[in-house]
MDAnalysis code that builds the backbone (N, CA, C; Angstrom):
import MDAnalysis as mda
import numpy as np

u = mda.Universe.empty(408, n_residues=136, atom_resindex=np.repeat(np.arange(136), 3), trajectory=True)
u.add_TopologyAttr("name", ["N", "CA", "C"] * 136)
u.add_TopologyAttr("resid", np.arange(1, 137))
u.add_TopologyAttr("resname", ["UNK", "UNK", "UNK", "UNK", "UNK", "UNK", "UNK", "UNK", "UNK", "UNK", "UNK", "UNK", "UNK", "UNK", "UNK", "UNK", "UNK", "UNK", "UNK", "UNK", "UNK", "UNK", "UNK", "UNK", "UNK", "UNK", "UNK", "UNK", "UNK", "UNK", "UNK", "UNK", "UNK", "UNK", "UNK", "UNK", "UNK", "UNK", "UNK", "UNK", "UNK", "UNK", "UNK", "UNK", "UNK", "UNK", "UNK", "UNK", "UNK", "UNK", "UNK", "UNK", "UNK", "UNK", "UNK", "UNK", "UNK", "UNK", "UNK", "UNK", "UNK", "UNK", "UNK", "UNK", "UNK", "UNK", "UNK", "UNK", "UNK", "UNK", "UNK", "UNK", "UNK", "UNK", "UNK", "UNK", "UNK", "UNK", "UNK", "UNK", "UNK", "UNK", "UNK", "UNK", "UNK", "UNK", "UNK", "UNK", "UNK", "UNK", "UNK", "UNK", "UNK", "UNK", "UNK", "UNK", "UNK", "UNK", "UNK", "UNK", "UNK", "UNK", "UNK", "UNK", "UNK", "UNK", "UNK", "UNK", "UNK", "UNK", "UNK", "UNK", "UNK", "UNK", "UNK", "UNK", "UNK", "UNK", "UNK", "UNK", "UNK", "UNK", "UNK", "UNK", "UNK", "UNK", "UNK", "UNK", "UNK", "UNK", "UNK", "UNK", "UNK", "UNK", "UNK", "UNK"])
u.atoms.positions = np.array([
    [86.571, 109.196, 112.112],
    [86.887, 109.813, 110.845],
    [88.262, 109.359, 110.345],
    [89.436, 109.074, 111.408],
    [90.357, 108.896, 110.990],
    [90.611, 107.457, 110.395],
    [89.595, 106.534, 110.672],
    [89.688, 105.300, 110.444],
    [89.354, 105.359, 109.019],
    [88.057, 105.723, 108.980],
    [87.360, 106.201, 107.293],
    [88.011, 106.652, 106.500],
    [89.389, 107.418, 106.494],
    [90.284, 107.958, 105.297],
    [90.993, 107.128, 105.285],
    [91.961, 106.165, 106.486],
    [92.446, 105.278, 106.160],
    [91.820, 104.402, 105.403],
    [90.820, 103.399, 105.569],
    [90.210, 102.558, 104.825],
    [89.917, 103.636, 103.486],
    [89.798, 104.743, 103.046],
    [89.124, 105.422, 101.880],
    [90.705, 104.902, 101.114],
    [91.342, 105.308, 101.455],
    [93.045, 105.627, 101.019],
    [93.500, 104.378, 100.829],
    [93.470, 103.041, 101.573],
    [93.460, 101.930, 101.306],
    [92.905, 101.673, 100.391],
    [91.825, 101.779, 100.407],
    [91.140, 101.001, 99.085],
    [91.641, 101.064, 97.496],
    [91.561, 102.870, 97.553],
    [92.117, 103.761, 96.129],
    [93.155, 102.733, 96.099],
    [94.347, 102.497, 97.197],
    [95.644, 102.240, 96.445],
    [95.251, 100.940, 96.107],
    [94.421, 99.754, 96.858],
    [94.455, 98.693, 96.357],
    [93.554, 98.524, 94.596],
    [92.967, 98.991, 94.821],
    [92.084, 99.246, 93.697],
    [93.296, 99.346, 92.218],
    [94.143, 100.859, 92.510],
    [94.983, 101.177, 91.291],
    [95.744, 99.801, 91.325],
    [96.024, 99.319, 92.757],
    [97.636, 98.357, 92.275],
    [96.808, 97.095, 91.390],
    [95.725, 96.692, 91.622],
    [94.670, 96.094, 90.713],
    [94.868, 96.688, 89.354],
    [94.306, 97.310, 88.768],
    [94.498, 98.034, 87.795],
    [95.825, 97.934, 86.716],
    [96.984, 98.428, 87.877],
    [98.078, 98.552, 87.476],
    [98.752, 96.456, 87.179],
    [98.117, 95.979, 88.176],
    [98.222, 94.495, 87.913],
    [98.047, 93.932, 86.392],
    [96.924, 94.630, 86.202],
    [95.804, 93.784, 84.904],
    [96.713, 94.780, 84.099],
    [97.063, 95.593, 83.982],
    [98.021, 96.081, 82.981],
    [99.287, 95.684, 82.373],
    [100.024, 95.108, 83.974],
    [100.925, 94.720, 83.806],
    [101.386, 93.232, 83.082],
    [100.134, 92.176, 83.778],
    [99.857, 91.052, 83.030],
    [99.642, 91.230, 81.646],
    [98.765, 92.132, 81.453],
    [98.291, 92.209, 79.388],
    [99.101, 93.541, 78.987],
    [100.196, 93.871, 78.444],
    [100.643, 94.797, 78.050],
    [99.856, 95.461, 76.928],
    [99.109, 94.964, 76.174],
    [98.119, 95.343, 75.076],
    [97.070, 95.864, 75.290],
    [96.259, 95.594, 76.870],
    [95.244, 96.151, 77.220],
    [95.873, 97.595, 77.764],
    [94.890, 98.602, 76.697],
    [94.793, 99.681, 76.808],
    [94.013, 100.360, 77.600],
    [94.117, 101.198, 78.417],
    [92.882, 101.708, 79.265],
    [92.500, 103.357, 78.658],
    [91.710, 103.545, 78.508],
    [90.802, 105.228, 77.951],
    [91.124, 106.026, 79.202],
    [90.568, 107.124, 78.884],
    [90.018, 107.856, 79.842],
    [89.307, 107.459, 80.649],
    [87.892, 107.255, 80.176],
    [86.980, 107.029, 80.763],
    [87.031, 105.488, 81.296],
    [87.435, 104.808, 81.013],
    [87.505, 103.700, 82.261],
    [88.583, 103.716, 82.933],
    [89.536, 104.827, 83.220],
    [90.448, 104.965, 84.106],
    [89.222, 105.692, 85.287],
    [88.815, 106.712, 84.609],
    [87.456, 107.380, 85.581],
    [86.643, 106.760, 85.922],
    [86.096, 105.521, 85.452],
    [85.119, 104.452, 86.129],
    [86.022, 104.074, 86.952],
    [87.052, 103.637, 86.794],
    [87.965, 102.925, 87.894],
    [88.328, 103.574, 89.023],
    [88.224, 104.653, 88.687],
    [88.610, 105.861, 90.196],
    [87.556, 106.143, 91.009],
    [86.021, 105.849, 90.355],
    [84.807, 106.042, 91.037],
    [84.675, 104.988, 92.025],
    [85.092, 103.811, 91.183],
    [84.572, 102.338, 91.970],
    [85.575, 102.675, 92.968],
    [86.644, 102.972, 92.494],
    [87.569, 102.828, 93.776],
    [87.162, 103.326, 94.870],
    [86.524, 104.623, 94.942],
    [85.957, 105.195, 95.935],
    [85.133, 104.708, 95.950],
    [83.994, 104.070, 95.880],
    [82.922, 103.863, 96.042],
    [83.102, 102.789, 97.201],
    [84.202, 101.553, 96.564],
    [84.788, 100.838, 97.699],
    [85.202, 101.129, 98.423],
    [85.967, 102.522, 98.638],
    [86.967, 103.118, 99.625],
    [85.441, 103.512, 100.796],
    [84.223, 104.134, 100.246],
    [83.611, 104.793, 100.830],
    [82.557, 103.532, 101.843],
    [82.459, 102.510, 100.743],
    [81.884, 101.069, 101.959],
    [82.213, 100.728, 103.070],
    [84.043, 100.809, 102.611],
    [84.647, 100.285, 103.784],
    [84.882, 101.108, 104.817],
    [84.816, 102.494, 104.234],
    [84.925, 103.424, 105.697],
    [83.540, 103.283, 106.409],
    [82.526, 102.856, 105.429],
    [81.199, 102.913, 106.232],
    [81.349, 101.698, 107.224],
    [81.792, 100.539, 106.486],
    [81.724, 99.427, 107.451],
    [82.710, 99.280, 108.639],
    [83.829, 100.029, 108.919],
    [84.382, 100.549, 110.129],
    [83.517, 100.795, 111.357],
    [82.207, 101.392, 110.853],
    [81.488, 101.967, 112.085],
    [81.143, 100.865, 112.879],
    [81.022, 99.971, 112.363],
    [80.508, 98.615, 113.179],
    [81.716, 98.313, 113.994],
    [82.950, 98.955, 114.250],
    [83.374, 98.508, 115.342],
    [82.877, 99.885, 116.560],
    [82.008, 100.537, 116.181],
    [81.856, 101.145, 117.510],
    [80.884, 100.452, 118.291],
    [80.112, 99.043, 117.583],
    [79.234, 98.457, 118.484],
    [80.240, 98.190, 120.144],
    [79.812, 98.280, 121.098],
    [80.125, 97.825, 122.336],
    [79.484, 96.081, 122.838],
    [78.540, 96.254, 122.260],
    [78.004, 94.941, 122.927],
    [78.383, 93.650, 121.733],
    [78.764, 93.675, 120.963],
    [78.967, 92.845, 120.320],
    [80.639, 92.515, 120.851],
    [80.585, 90.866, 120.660],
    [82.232, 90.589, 121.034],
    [82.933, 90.770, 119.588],
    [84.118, 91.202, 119.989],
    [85.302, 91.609, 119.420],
    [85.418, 90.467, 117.980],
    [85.391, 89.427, 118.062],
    [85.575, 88.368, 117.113],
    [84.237, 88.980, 115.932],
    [83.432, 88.966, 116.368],
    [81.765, 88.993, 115.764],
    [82.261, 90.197, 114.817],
    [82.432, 91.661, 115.114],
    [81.974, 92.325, 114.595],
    [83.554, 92.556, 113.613],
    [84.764, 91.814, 113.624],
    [85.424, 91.633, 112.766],
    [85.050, 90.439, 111.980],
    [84.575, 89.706, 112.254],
    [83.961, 88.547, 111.274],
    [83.030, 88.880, 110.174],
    [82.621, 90.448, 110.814],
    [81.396, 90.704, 109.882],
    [82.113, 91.827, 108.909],
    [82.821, 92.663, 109.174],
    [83.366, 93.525, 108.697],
    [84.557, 92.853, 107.942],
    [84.815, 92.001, 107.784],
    [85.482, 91.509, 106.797],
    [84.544, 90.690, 106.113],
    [83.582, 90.008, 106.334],
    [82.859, 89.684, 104.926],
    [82.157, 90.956, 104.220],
    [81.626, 92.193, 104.829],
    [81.498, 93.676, 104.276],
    [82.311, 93.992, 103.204],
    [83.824, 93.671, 103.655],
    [85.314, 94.202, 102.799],
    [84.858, 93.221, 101.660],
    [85.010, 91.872, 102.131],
    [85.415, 91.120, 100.831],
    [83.881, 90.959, 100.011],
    [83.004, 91.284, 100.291],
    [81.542, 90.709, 99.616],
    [81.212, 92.127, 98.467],
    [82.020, 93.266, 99.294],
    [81.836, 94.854, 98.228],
    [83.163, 95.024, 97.698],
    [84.114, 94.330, 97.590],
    [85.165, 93.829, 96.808],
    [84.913, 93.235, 95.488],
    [84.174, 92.195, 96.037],
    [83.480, 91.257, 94.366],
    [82.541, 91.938, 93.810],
    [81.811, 92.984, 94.706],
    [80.804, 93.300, 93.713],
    [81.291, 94.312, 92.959],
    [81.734, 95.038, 93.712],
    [82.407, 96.495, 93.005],
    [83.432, 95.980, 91.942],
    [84.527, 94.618, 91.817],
    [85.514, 94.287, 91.330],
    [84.740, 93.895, 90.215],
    [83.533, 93.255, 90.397],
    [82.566, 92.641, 89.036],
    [82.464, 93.949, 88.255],
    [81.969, 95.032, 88.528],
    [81.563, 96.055, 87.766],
    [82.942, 96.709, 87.231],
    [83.842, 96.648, 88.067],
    [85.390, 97.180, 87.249],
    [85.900, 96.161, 86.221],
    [85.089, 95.217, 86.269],
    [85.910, 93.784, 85.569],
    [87.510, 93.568, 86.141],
    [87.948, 93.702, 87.477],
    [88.656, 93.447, 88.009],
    [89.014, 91.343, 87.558],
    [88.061, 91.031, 87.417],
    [88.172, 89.457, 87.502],
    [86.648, 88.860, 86.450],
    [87.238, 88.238, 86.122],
    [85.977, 86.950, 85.016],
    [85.473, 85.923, 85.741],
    [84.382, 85.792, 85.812],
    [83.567, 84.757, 86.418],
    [83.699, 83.218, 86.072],
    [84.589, 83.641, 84.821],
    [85.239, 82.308, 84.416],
    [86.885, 81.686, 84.407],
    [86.934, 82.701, 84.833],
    [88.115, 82.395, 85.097],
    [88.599, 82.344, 87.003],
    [88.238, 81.414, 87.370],
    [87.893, 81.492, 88.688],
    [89.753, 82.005, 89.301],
    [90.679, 81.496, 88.765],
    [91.930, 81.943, 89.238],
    [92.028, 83.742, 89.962],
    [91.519, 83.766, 89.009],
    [91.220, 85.754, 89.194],
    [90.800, 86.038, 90.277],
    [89.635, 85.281, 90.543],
    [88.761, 85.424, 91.843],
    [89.673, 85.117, 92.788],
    [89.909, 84.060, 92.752],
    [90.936, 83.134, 94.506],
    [92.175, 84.409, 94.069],
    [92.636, 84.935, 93.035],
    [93.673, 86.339, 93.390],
    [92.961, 87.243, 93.732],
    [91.805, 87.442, 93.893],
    [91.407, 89.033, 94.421],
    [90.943, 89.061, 95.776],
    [90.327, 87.367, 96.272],
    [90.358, 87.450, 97.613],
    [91.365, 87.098, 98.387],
    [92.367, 86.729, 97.809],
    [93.935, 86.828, 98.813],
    [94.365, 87.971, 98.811],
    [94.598, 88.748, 97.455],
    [95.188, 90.333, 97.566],
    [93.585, 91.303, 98.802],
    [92.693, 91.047, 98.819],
    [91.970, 91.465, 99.823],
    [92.444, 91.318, 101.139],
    [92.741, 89.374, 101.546],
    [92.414, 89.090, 102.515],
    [94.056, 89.429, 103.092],
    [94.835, 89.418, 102.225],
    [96.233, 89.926, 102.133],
    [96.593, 91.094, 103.160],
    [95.961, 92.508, 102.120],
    [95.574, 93.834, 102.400],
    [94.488, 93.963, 103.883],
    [93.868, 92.745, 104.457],
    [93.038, 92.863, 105.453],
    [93.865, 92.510, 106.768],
    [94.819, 92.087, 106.228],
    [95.150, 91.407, 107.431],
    [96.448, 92.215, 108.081],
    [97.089, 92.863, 106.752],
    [97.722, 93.852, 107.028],
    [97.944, 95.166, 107.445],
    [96.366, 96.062, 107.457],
    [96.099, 96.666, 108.038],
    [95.295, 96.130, 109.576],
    [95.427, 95.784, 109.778],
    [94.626, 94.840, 111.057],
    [96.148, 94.617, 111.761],
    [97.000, 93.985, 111.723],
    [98.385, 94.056, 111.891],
    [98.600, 95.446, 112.575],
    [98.743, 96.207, 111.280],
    [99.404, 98.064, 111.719],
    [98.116, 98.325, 112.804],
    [96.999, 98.263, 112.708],
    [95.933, 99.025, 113.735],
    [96.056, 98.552, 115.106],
    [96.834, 96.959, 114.697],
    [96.844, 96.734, 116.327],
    [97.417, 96.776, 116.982],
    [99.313, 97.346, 116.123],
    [100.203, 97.205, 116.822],
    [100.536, 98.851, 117.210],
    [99.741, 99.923, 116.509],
    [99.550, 100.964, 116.942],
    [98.523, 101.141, 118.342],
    [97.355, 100.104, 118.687],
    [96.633, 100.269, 119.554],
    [97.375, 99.907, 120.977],
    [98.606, 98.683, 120.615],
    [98.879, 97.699, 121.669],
    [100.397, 99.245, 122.355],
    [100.941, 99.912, 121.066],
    [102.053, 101.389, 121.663],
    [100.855, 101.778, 122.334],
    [100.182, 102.458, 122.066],
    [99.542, 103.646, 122.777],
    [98.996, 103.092, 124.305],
    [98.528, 102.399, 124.265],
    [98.097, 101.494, 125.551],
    [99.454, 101.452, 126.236],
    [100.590, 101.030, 125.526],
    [101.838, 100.984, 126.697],
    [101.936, 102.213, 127.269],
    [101.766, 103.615, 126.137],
    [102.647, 105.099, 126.356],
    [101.613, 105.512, 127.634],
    [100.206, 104.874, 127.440],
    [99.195, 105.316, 128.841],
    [99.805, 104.899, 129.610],
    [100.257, 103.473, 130.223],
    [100.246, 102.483, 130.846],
    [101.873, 103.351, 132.061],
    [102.496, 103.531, 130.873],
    [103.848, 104.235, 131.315],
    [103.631, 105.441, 132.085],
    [102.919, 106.336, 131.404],
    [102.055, 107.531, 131.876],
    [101.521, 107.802, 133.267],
    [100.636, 106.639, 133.246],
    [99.956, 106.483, 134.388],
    [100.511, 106.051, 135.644],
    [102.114, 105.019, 135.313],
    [102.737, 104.487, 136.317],
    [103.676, 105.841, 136.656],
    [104.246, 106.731, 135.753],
    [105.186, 107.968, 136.063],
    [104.568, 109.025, 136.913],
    [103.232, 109.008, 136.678],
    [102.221, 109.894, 137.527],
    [101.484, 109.304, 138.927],
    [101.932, 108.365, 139.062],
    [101.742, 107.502, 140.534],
    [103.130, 107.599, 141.046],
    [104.461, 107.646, 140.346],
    [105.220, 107.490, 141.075],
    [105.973, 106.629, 140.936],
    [105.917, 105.715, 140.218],
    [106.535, 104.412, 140.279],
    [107.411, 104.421, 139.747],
])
């Protein structure tokens, strides 16, 4: 669960800083209500993929490489689709695209970073744990 709000919470923010991007580039583009509210849906909607596609690391039998190989084409493949329907990016304008899968692959790599360098503490604080309770 705790992974799923992270990735939910990730997404929202990447989503707005998107948003807030395409704003910032076109000062003239105005946003409504209502496609600020489409934009907050998709956001979740992405937020809610990617917490789904988390679960695939509880496979056990799959190696470690595999089921991040797959879960990042999950991220980035419901990125474009969901980003198509926000008009995050133009199909013609391919620049847009190669920016939305770096700010993805960006944002992927950076939480992947924090998850692992939180996994690699806690493993020490056992590791310490376990040697203070033997004695050592």
């Amino acid at each position: 669960m705790k992974n799923f709000f992270i990735s939910f919470m990730v997404s929202v923010f990447v989503s707005y800083f998107t948003i807030a991007m395409i704003a910032f580039n076109n000062p003239e583009y105005l946003w409504s209500s209502k496609t600020i509210i489409v934009q907050f849906i998709l956001a979740n909607g992405l937020g809610f993929t990617i917490g789904c596609a988390n679960l695939l690391f509880r496979i056990q039998h799959w190696p470690y490489i595999a089921v991040l190989s797959v879960h990042y084409i999950v991220v980035v493949t419901s990125t474009f689709i969901i980003g198509k329907f926000g008009n995050w990016f133009y199909m013609n304008e391919p620049i847009t695209m190669i920016s939305l899968f770096l700010r993805v692959s960006i944002v992927y790599v950076a939480v992947w970073i924090v998850l692992n360098f939180t996994q690699k503490r806690s493993i020490k604080q056992m590791n310490e744990l376990l040697q203070k309770n033997r004695g050592e």
